[in-house]
gemmi code that builds the backbone of each chain (N, CA, C; Angstrom):
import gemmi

chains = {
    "A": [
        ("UNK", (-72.745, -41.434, 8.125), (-73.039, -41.049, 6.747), (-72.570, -39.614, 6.513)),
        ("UNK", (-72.204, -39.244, 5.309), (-71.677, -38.023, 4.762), (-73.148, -37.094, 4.342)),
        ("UNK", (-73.111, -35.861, 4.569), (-73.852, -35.150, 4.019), (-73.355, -33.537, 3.453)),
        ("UNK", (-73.790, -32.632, 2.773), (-73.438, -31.777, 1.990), (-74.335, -31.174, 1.964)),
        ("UNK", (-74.502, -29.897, 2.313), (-75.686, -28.953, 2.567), (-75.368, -27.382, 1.774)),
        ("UNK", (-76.153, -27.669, 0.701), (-76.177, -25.749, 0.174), (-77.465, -25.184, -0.238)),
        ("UNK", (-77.476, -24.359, 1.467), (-79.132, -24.054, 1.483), (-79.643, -23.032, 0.703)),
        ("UNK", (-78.835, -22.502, -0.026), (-79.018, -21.166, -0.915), (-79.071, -22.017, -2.708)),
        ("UNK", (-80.182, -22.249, -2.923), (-81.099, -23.338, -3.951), (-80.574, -21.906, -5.405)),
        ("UNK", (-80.827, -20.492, -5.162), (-80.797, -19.749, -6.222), (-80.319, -18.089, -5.698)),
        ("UNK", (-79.569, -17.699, -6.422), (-78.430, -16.300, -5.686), (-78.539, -15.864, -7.221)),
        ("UNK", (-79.172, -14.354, -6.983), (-79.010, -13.236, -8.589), (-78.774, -11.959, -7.624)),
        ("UNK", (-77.266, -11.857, -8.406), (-76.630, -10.244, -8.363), (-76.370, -9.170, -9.478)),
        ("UNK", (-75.935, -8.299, -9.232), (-75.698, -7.705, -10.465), (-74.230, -7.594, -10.501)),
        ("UNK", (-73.342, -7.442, -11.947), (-72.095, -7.406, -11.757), (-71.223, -6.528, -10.925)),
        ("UNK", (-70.440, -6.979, -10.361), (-69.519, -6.188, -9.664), (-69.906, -6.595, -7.773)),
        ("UNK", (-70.905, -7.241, -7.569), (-71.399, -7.023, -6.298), (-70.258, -8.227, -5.811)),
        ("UNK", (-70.179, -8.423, -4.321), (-69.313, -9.623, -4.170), (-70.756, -10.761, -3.690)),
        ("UNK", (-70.338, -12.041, -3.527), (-71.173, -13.148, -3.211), (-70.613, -14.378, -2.581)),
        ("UNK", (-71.434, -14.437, -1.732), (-70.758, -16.078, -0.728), (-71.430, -17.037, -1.008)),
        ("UNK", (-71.441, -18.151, -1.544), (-71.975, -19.521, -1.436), (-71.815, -19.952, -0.332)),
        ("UNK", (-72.921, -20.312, -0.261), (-72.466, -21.398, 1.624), (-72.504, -22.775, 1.164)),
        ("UNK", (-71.524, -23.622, 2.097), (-71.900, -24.737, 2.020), (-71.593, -25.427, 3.649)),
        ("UNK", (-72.502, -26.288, 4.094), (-72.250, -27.150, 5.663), (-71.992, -28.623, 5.198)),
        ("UNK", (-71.224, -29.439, 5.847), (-71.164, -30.651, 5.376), (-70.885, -31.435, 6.814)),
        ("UNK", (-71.167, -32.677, 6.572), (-71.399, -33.484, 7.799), (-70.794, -34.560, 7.703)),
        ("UNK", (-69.851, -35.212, 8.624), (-68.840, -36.636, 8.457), (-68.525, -36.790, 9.833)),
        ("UNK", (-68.477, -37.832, 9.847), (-68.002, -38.393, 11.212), (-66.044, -38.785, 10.978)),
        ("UNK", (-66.117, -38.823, 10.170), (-64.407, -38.851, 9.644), (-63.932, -37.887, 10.026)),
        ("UNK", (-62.426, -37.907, 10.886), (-61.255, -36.863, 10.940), (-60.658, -36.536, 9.806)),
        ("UNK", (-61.001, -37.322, 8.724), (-59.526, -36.844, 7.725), (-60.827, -37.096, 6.714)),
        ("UNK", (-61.040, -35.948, 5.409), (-61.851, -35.465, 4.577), (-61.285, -34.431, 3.489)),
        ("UNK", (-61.686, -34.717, 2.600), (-61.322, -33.868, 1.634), (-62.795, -32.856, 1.205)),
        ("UNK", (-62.597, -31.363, 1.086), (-63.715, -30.900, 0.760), (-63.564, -30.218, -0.790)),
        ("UNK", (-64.471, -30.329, -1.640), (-64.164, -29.533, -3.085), (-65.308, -28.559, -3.582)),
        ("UNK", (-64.842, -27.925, -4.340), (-65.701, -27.008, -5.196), (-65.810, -26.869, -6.732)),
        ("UNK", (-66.729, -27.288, -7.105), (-66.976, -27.329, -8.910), (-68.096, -26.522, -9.343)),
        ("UNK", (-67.438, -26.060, -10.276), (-68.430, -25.164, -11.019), (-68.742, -25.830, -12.351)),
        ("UNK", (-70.228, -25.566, -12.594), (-70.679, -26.309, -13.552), (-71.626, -24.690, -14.511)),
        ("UNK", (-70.543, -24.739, -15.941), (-71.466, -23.448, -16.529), (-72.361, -24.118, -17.376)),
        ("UNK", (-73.307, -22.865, -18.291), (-74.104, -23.123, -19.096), (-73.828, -24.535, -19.840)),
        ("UNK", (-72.781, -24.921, -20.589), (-71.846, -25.446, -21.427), (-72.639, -27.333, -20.471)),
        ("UNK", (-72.414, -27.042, -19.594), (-72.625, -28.260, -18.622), (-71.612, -29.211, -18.007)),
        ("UNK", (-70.387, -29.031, -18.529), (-69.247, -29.717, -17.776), (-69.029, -29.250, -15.956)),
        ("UNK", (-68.176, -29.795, -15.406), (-67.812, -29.793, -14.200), (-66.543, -29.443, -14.031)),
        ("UNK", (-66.461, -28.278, -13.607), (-65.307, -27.936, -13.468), (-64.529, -27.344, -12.470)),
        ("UNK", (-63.036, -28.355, -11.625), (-62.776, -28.281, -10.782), (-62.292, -27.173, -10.516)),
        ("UNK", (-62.746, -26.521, -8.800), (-62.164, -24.908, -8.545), (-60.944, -25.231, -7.539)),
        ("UNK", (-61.416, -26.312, -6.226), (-60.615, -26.488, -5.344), (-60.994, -27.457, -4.498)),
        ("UNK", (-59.588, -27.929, -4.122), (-59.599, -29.175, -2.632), (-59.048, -28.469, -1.531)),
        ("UNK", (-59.309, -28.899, -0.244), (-59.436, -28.387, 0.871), (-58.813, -29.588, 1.830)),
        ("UNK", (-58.084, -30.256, 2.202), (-58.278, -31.288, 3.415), (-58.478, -30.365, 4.545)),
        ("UNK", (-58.917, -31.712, 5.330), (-59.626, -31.632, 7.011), (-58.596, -30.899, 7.716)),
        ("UNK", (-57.414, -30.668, 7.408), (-56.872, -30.299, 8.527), (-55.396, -29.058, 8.180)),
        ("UNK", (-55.939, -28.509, 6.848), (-55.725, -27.328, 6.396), (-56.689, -26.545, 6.767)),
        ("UNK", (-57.323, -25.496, 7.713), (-57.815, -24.539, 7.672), (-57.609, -23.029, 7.016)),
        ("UNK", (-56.420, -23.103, 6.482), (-56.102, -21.911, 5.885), (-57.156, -21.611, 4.896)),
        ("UNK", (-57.376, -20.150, 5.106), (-58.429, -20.041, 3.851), (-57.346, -19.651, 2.846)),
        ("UNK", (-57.941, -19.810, 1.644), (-57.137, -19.630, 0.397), (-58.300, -18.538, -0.574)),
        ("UNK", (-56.964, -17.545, -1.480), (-57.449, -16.707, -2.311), (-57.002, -17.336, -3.627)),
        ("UNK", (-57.681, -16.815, -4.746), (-57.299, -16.908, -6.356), (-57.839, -16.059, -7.003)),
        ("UNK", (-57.208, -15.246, -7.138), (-58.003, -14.350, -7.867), (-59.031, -13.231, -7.168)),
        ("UNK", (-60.178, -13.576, -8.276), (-61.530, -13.321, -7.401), (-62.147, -14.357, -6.367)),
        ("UNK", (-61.544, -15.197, -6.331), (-61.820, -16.524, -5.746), (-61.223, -16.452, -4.509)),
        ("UNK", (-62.111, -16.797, -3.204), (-62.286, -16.988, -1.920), (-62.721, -18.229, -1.023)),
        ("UNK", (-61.907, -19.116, -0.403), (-62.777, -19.922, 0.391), (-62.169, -20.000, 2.071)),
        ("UNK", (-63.439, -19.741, 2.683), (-63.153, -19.979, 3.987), (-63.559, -20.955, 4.454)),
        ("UNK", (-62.593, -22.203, 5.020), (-63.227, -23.498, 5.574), (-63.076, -22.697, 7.166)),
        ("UNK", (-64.136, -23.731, 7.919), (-63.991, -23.613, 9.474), (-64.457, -24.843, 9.885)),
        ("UNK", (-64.010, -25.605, 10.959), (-64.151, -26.784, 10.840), (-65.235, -26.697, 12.045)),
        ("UNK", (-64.986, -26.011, 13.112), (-65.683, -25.353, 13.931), (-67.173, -25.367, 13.998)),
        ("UNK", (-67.476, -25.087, 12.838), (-68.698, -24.758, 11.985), (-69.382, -26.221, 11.133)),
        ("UNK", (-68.158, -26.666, 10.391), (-68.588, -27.652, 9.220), (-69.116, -27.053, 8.168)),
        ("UNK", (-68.424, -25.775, 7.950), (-68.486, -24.953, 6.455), (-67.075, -24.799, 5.511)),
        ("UNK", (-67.619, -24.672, 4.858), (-66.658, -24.435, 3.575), (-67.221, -23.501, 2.619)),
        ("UNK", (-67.243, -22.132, 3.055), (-67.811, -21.273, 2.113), (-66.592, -20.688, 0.643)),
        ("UNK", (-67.612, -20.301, -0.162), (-66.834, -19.883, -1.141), (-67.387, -18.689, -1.747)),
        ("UNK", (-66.506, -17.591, -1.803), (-66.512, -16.140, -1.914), (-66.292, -15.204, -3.553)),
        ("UNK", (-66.866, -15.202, -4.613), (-66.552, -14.336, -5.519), (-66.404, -12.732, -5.098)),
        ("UNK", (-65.116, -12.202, -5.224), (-65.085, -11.019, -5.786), (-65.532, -9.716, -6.910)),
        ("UNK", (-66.173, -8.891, -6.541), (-66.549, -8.270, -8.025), (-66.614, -9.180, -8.851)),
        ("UNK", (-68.093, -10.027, -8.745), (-68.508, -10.713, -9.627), (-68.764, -9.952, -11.463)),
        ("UNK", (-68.453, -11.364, -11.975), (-68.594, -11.020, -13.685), (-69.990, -11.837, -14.020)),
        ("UNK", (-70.149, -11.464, -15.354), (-71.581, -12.506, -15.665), (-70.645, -13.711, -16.184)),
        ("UNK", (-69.534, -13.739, -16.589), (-68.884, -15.422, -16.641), (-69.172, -16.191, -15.705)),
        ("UNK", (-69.106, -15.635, -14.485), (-69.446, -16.520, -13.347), (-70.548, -17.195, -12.658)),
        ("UNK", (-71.902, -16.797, -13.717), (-73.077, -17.401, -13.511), (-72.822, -19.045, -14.323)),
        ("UNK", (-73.257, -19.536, -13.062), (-72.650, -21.031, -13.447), (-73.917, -21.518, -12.216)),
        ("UNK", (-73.891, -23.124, -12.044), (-74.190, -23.877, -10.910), (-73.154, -23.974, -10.031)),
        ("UNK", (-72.841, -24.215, -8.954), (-71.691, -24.836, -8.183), (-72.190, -25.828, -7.110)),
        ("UNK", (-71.421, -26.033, -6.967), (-71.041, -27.118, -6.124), (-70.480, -28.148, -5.077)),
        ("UNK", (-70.809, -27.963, -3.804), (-69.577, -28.256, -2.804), (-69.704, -29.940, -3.046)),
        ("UNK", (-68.442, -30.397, -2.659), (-68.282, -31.961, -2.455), (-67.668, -32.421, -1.388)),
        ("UNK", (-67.881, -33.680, -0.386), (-66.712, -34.106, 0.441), (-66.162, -35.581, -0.392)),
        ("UNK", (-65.221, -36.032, 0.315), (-64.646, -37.329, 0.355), (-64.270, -37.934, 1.833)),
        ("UNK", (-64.534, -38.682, 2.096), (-63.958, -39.724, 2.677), (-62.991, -40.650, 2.322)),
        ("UNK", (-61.688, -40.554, 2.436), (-61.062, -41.639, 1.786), (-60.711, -42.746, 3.000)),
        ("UNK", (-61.034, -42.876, 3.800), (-60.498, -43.601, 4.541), (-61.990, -44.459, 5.413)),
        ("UNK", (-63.158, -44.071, 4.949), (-64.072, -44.304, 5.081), (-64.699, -46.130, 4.374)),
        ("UNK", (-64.961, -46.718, 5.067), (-65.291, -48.358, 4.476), (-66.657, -48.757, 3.828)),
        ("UNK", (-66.419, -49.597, 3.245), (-68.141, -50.280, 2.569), (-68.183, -49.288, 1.176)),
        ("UNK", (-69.291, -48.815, 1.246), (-69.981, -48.432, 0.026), (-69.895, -46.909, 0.073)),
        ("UNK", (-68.917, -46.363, 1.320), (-68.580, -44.824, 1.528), (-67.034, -44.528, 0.693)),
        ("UNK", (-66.545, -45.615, 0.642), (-65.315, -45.754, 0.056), (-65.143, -44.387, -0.908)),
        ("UNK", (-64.260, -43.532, -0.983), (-63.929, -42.838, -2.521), (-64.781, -42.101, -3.129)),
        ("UNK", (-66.501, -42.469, -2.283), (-67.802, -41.601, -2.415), (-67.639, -40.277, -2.615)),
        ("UNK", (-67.916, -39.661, -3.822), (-67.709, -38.185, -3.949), (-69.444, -37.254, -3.292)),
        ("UNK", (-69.372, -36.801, -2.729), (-71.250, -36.836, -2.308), (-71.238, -34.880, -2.220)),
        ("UNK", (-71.685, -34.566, -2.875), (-72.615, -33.502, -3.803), (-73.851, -33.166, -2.923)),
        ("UNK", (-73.640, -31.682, -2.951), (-74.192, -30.814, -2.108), (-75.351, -30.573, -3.082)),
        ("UNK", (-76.818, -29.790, -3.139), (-77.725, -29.758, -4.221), (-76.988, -28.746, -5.101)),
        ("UNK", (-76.191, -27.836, -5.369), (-75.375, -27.201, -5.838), (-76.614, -25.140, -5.987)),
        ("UNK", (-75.920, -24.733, -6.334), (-76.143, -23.170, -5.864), (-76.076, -22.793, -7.372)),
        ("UNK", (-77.634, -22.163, -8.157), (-77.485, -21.231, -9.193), (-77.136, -20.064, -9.100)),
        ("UNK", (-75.947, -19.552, -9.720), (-75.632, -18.313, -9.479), (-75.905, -17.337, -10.485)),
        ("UNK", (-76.512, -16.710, -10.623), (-76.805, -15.502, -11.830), (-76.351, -14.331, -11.881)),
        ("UNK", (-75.528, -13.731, -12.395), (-75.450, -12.722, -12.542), (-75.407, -11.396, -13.772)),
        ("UNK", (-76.182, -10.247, -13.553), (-76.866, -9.239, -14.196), (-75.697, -8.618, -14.613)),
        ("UNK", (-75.606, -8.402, -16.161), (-74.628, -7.409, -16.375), (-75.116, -5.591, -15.739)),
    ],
    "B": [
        ("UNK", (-53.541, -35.998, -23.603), (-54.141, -35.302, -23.158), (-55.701, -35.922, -21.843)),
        ("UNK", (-55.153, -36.139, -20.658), (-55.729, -36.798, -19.253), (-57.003, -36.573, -19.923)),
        ("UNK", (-57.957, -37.676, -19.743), (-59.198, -37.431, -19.680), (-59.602, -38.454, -19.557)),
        ("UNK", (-61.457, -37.942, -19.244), (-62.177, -38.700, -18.856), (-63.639, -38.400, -20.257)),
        ("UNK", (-63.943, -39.677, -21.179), (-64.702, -39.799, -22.406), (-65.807, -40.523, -22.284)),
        ("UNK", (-66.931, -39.675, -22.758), (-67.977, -40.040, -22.673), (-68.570, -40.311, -24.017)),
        ("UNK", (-69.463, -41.497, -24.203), (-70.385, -40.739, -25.451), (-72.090, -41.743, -25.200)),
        ("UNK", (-72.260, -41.224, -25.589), (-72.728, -40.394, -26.826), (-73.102, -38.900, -25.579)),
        ("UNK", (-72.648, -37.759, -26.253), (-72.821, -36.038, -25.156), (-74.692, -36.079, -25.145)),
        ("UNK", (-75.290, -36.777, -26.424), (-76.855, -36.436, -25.977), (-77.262, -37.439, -26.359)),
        ("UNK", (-78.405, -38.757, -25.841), (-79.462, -38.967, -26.481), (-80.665, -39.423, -26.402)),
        ("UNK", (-81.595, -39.156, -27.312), (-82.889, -39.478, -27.276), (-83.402, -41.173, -27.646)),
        ("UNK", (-83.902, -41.566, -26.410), (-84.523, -42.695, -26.534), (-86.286, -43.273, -25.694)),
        ("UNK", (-86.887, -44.573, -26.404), (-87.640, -44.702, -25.927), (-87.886, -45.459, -24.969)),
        ("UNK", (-89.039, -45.935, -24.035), (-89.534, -46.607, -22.595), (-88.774, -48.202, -23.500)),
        ("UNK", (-87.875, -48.525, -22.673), (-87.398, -49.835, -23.070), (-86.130, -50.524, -24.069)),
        ("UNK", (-86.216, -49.532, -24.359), (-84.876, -49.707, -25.769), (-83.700, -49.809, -24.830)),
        ("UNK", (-82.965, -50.539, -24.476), (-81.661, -50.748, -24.259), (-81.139, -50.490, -24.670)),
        ("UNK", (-80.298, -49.452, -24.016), (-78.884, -48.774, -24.399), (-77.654, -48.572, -23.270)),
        ("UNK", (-76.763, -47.889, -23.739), (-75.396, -48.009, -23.077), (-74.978, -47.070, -23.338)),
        ("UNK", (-74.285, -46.532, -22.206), (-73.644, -44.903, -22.461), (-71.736, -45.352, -21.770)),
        ("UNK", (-71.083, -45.128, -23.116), (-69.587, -45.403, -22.456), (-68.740, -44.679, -21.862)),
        ("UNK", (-67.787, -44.939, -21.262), (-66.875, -43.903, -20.811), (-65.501, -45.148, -20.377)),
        ("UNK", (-64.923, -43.909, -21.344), (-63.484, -44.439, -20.971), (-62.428, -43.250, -20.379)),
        ("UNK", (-61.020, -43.687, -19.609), (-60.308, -42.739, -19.171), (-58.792, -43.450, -19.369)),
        ("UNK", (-57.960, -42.628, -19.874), (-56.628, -42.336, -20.199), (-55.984, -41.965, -19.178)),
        ("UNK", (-56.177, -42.440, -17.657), (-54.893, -41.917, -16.689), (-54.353, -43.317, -16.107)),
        ("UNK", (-55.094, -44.260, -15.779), (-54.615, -45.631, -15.192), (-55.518, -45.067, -14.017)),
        ("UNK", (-56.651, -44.566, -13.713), (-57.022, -44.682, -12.454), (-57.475, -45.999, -12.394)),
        ("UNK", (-57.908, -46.066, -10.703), (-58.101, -47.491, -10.194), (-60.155, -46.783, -10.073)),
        ("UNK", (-60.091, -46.102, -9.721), (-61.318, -45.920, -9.322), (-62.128, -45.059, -10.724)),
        ("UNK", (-63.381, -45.256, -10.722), (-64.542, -45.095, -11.763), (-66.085, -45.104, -11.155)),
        ("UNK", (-66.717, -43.987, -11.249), (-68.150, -44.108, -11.122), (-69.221, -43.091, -11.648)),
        ("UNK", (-69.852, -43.625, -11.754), (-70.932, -43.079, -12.663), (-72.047, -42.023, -11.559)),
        ("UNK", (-72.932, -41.242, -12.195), (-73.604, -39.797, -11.092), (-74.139, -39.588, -12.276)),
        ("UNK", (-75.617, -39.449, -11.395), (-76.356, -38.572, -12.341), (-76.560, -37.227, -11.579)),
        ("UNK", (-77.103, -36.330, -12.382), (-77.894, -34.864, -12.078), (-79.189, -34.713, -12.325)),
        ("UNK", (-79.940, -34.262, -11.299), (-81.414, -33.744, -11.127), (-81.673, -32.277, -10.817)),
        ("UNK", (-82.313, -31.712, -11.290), (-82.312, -30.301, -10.817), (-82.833, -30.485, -8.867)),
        ("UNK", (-82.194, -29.782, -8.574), (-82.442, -29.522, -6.986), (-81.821, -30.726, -6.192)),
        ("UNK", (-81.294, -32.133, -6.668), (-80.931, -32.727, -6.343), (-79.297, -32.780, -6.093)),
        ("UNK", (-78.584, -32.024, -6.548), (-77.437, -32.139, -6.978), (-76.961, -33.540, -8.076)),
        ("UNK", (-75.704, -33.880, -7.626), (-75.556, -35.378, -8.259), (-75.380, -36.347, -7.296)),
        ("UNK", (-75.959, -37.473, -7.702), (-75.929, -38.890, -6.780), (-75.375, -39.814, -7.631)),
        ("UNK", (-74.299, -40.808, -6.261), (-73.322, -42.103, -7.462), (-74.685, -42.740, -7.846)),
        ("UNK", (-74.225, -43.680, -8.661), (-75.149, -44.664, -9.214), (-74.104, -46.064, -8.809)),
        ("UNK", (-73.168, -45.783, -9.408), (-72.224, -47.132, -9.148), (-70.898, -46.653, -9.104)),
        ("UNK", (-70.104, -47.642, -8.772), (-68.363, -47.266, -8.628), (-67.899, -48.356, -8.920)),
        ("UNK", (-66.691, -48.434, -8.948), (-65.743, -49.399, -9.621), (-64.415, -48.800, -8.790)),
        ("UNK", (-63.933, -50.089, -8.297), (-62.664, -49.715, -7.539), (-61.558, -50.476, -7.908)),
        ("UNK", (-61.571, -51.389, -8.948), (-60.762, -52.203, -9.912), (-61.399, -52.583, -10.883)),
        ("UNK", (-60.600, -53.537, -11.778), (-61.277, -54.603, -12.470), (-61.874, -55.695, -11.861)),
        ("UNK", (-63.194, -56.063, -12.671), (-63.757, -56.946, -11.808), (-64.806, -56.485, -10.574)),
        ("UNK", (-64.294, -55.112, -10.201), (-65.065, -55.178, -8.770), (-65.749, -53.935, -9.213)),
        ("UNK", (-67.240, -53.941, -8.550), (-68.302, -52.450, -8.486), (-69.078, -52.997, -7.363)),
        ("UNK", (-69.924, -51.845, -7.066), (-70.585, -51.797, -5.670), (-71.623, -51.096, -6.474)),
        ("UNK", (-72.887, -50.772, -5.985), (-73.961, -49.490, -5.931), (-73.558, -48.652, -5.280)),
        ("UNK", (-73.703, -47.782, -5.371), (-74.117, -46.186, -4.901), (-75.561, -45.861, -4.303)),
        ("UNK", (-75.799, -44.573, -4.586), (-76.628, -44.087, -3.842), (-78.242, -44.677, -4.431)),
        ("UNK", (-78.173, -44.339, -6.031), (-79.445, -45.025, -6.532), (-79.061, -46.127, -7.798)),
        ("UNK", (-78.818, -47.227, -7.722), (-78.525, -47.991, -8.785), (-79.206, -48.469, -9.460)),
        ("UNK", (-81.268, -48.582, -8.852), (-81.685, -49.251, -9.589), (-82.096, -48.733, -10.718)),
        ("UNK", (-82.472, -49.515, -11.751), (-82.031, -49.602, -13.201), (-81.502, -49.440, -13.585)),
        ("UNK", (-80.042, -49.466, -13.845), (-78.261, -49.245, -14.531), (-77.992, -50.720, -14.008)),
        ("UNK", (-76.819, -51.053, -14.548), (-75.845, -52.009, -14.611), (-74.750, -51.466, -15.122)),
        ("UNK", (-73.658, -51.696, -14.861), (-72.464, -51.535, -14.723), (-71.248, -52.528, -14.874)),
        ("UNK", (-70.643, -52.597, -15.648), (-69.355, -53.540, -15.841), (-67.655, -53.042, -15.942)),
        ("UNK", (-66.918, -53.756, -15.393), (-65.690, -53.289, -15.522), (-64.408, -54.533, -16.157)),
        ("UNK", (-64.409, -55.441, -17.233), (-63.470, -55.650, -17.626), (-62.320, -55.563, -17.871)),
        ("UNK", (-62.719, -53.967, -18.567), (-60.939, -53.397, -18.427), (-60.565, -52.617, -17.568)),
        ("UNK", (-59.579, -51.964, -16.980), (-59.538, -50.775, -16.055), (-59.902, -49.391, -17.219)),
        ("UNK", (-59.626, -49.060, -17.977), (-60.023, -47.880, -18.652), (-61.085, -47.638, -19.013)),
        ("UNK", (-62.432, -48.871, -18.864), (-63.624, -48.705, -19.702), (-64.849, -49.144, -18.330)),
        ("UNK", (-65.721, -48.216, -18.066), (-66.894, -48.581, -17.073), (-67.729, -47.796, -18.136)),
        ("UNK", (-68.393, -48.812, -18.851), (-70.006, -48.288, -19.447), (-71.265, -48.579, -18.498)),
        ("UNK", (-72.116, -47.809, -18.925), (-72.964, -47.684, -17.944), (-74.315, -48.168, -18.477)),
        ("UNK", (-74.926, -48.969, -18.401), (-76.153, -49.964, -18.846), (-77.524, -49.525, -18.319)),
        ("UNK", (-78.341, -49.234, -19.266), (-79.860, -48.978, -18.939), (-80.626, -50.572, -19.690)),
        ("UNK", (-80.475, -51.374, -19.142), (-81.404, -52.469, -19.671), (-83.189, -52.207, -20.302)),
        ("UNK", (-83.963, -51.503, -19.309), (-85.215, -51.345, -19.832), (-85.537, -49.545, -19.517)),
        ("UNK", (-85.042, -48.598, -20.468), (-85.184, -47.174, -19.488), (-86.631, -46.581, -19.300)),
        ("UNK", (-86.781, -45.955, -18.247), (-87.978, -45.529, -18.233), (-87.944, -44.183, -18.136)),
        ("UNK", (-89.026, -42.934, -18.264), (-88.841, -41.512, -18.657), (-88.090, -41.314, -16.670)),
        ("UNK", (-88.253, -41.221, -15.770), (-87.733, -41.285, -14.295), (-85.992, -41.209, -15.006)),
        ("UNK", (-85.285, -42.127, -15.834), (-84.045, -41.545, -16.208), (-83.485, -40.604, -16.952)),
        ("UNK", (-84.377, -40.069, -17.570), (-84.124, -38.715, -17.959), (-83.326, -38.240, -17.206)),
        ("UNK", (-82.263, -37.682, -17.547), (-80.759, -36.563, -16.418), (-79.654, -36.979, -17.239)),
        ("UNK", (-78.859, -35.976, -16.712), (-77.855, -35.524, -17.213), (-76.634, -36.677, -16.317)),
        ("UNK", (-75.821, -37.451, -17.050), (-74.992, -38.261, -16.459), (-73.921, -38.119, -16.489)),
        ("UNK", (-72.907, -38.224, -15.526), (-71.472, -37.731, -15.592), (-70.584, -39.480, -15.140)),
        ("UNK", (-69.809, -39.548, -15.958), (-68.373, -40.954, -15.328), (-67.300, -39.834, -14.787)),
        ("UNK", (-66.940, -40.443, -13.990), (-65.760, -39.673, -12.954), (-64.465, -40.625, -13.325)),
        ("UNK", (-63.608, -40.272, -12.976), (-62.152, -41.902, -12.666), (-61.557, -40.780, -11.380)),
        ("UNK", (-60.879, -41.651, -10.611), (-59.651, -41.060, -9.930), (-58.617, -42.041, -9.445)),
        ("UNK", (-57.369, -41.662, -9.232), (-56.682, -42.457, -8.901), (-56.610, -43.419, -7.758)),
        ("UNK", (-57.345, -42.917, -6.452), (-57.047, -43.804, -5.720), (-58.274, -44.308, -4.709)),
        ("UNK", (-59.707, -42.851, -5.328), (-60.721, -42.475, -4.735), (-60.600, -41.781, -3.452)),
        ("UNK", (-60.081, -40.934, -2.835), (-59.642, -40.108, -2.111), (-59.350, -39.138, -2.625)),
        ("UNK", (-58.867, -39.042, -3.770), (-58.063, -37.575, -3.956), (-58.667, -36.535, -4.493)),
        ("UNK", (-59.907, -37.404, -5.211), (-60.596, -36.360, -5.968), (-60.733, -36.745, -7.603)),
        ("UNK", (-61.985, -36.468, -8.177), (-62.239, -37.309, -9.217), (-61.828, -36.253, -10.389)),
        ("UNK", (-61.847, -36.902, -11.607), (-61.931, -36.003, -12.910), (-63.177, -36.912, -13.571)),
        ("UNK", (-63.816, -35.648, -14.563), (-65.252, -35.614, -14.816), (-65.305, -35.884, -16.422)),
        ("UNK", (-66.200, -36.765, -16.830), (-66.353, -36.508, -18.214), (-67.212, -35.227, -18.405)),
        ("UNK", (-67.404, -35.073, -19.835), (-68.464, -33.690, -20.515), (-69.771, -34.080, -20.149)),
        ("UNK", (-70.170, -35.643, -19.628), (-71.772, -35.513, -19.728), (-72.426, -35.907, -20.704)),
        ("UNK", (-73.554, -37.250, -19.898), (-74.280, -37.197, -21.429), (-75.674, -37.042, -21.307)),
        ("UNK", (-76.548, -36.025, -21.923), (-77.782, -35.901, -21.288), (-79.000, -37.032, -21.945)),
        ("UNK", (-79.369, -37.646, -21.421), (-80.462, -38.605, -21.600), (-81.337, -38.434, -21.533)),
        ("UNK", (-82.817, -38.238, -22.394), (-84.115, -38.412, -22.388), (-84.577, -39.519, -22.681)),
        ("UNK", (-85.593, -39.863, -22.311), (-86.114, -41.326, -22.196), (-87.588, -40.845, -22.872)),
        ("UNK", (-88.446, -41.088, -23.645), (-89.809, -40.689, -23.868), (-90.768, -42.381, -23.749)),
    ],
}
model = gemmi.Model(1)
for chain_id, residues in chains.items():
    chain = gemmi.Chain(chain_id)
    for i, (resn, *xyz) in enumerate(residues, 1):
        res = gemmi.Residue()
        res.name, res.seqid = resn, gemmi.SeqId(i, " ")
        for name, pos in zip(("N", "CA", "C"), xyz):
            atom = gemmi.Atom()
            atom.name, atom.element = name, gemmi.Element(name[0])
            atom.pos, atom.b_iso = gemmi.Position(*pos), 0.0
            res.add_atom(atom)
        chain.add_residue(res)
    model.add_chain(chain)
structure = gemmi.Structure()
structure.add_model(model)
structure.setup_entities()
């Protein structure tokens, strides 16, 4: 079974500070896709990034940071000099695509991380 | 313009009234499923659709129903709702279910 772990339930900074979301996720699958969505006030879902199993490169955008380690079974994700735009929910996700039965294509959602931030 | 359509974005209903919340998508995906949101819960499937014709359950299906006739249209069925469905519901599609889904806007449901 797949699982998705983001033990940090609620995170308040003030602007400018930097901030890590954690996320751990659990699969018995070699080949996985990991994602990140941010969900603002507004309430949509909105995609930040995919990751496969066997890209470890961490990747930048911007203010935007993620370090996968497989090592670990994290996939953290890093704001820079946070803004108050960026108080949102987020969200880690895996996939299994190669996974059978009722795991099939399963998108499975971490409890997701309130992020607040103080002008 | 790719998307994934929901409606009705809000509504209010009572213990039993049958209703239906639609969603359609404009890409030709093969795959479709429905997730709700709980606070602290994150989101959990409810159902999926991996063609026409074919759906499975998810994580919590009971009370929804689910149909897939066409490939562009998986509405999502509350036969008898009870206040427990109250949440915020999202339809996904993706092309192949691996790659990664696209999200409708959401439709938030109260049940009284």
């Amino acid at each position: 079974a797949q699982k998705v772990t983001q033990a940090q339930t609620e995170i308040s900074v003030v602007e400018k500070e930097d901030v890590t979301l954690d996320c751990v996720y659990e699969t018995r699958d070699t080949t996985y896709y990991l994602f990140w969505y941010k969900q603002p006030p507004s309430g949509e879902l909105v995609f930040l990034i995919r990751r496969n199993s066997f890209d470890e490169q961490n990747e930048i955008s911007g203010r935007y940071s993620w370090n996968f380690q497989k090592s670990t079974s994290s996939f953290n994700f890093t704001i820079t000099a946070s803004q108050v735009v960026d108080s949102a929910v987020y969200f880690c996700a895996l996939i299994q695509p190669n996974a059978g039965g009722t795991s099939y294509g399963k998108l499975t959602f971490g409890q997701g991380t309130i992020l607040t931030v103080h002008p | 313009e790719a998307q994934v359509t929901q409606n009705p974005r809000y509504l209010i209903t009572v213990t039993g009234k049958k209703l239906t919340v639609t969603c359609s998508q404009n890409m030709n995906h093969e795959y479709m499923s429905w997730y709700r949101q709980d606070p602290g819960l994150g989101l959990r499937q409810i159902y999926y659709s991996m063609n026409v014709e074919v759906t499975d359950k998810g994580d919590v299906p009971e009370g929804y129903k689910v149909s897939r006739k066409e490939k562009r249209n998986f509405p999502l069925i509350l036969e008898s709702p009870s206040p427990n469905q109250t949440s915020l519901y999202f339809c996904a599609s993706s092309f192949d279910g691996g790659w990664g889904y696209t999200f409708g806007s959401g439709t938030r449901l109260t049940v009284v």
